[in-house]
C-alpha positions in Angstrom: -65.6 18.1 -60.0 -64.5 15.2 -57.6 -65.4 11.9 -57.2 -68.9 10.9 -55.5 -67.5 10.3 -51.8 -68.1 6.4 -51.1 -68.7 5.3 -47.5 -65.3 4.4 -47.1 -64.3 8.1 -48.2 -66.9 9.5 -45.5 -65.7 7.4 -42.6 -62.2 8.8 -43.3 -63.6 12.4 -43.3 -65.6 12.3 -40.4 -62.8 10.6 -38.5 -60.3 13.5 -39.5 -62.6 16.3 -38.6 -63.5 14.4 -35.1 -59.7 14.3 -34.3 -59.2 18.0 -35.2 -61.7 19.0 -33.5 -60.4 17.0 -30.5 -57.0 18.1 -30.9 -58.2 21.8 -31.1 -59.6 20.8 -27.5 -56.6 19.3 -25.9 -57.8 16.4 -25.5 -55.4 13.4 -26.0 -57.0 9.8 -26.7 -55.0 6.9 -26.6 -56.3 3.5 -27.9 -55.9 0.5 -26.2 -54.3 -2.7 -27.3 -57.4 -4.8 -27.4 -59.0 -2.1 -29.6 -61.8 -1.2 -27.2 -62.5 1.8 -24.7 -59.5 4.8 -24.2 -58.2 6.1 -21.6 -55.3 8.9 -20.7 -51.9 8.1 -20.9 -50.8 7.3 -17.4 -48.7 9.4 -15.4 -44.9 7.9 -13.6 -44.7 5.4 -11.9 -41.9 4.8 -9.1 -39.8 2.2 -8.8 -39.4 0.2 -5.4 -36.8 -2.7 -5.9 -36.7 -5.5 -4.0 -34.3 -5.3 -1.2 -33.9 -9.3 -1.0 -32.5 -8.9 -5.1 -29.2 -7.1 -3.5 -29.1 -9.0 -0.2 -27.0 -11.1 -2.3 -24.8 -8.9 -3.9 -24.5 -6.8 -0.4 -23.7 -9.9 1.2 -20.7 -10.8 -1.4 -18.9 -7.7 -0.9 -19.3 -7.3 2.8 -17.6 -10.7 2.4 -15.2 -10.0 0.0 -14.2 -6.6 2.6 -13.8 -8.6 5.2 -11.2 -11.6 3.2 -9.2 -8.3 2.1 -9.2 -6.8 5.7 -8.2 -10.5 6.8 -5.1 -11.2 4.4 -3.8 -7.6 5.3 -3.9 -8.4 9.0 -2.6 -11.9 8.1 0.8 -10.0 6.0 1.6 -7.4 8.6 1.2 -10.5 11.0 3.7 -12.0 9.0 6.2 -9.5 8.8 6.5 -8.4 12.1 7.0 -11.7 12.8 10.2 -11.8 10.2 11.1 -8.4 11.4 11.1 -9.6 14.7 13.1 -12.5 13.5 15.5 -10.9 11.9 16.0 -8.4 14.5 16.8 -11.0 17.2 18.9 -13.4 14.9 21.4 -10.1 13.9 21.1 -8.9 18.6 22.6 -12.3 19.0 25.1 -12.5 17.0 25.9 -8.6 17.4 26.0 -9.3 21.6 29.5 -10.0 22.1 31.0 -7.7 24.0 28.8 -4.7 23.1 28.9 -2.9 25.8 32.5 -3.1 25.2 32.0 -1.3 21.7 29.6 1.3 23.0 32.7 2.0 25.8 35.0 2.3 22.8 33.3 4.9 21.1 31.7 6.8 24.0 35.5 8.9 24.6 35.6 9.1 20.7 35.5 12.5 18.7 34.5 12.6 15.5 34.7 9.8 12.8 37.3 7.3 15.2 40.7 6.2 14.4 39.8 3.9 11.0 39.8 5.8 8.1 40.1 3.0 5.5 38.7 -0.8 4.8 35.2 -0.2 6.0 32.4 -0.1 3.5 28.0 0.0 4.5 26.0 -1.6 2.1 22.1 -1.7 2.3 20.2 -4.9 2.6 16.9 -5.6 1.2 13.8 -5.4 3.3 12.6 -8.4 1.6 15.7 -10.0 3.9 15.2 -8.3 6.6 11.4 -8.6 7.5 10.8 -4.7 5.9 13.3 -3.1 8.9 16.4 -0.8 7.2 19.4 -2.9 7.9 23.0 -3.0 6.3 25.7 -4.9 6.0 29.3 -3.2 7.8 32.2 -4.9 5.4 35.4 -4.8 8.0 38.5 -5.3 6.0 41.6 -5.2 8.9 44.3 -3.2 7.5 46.5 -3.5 10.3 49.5 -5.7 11.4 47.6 -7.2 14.3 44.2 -8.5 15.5 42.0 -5.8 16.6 38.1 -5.1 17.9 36.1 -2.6 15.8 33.1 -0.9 17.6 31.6 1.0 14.2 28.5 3.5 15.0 26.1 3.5 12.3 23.7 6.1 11.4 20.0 6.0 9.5 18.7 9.1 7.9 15.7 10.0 5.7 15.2 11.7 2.8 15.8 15.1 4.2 19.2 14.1 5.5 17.9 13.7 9.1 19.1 11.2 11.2 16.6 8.9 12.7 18.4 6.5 14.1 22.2 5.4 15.4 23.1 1.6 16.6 26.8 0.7 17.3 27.7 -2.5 16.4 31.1 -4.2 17.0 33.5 -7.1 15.4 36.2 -9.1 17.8 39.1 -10.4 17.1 39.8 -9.6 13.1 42.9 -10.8 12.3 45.2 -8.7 10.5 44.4 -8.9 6.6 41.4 -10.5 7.0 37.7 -9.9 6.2 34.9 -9.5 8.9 31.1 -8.4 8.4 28.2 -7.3 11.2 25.1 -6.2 10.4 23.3 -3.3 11.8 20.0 -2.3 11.6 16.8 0.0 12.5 13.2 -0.4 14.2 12.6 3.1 13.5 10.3 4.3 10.6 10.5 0.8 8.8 7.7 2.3 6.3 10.4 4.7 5.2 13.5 4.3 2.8 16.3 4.9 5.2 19.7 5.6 4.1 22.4 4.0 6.4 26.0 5.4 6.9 29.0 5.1 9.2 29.4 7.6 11.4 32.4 6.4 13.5 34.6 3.6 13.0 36.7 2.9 15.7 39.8 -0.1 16.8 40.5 -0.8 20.0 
């Protein structure tokens, strides 16, 4: 036999058969924090943010975007300016008597009458204001002072050949040294290869 139930003993029972009996009828309470009435548990809400909380953030990218875009322009500025630089600095000194050159190797067949003492070596676009250039080495072999009109040829990757400038040397004296530098506009966002084509004394 149990123990005679004391009021606290029937509070707890009425309160558990009041909850199952609620529970059986899908009914869900909640409590409130003040301890007062209930009410249902509310459905979701949506959120609307406050467009003036990214107006800043918006504001600093479209601002940061438009520094990038401005320092790009500003470095191809820059380089065609070099490039252009370059390229007129190396027409100048490469004018003497080109036309003559270009004469010299226009009745030419093949690879021209120098077969020895000229070497091509590739500058760095860093030098050059990113165009392919090169430096033609002239070393005369000869007895005597001669002209050099040398034709020099740019290829890609592939072998092709996108480009051909003659450039010429006067008056190398026999034994000695000379250098001319030839270069290309074409495809300056490619790797070009250079090589001498035709070498030719006259």
């Amino acid at each position: 036999m149990g123990a005679p139930a004391g009021p606290l003993g029937g509070r707890r029972r009425t309160l558990g058969a009041l909850a199952l009996l609620l529970a059986g009828l899908g009914v869900v309470v909640a409590c409130s924090s003040s301890g007062g009435s209930s009410s249902s548990s509310p459905g979701p809400s949506s959120f609307s943010p406050n467009p003036s909380a990214f107006s800043s953030g918006a504001s600093a990218l479209g601002s940061l975007a438009s520094s990038a875009k401005a320092s790009v322009s500003s470095a191809a500025a820059s380089l065609s300016a070099a490039a252009s630089s370059f390229a007129a600095s190396v027409s100048a000194q490469a004018g003497e008597n080109r036309a003559g050159a270009q004469s010299a190797l226009a009745t030419v067949t093949g690879s021209g009458n120098v077969t020895s003492g000229i070497t091509i070596t590739g500058l760095p676009k860093a030098t050059t204001g990113g165009l392919n250039a090169a430096l033609v080495t002239i070393v005369n072999n000869t007895s005597g002072t001669a002209n050099y009109a040398i034709r020099v040829n740019f290829s890609d990757a592939s072998g092709t050949v996108v480009d051909s400038t003659v450039v010429n040397r006067q008056n190398v004296a026999a034994g000695a040294t000379a250098t001319v530098t030839a270069f290309s506009t074409q495809s300056p966002d490619q790797a070009l290869v250079p090589t001498v084509a035709q070498a030719q004394s006259y």
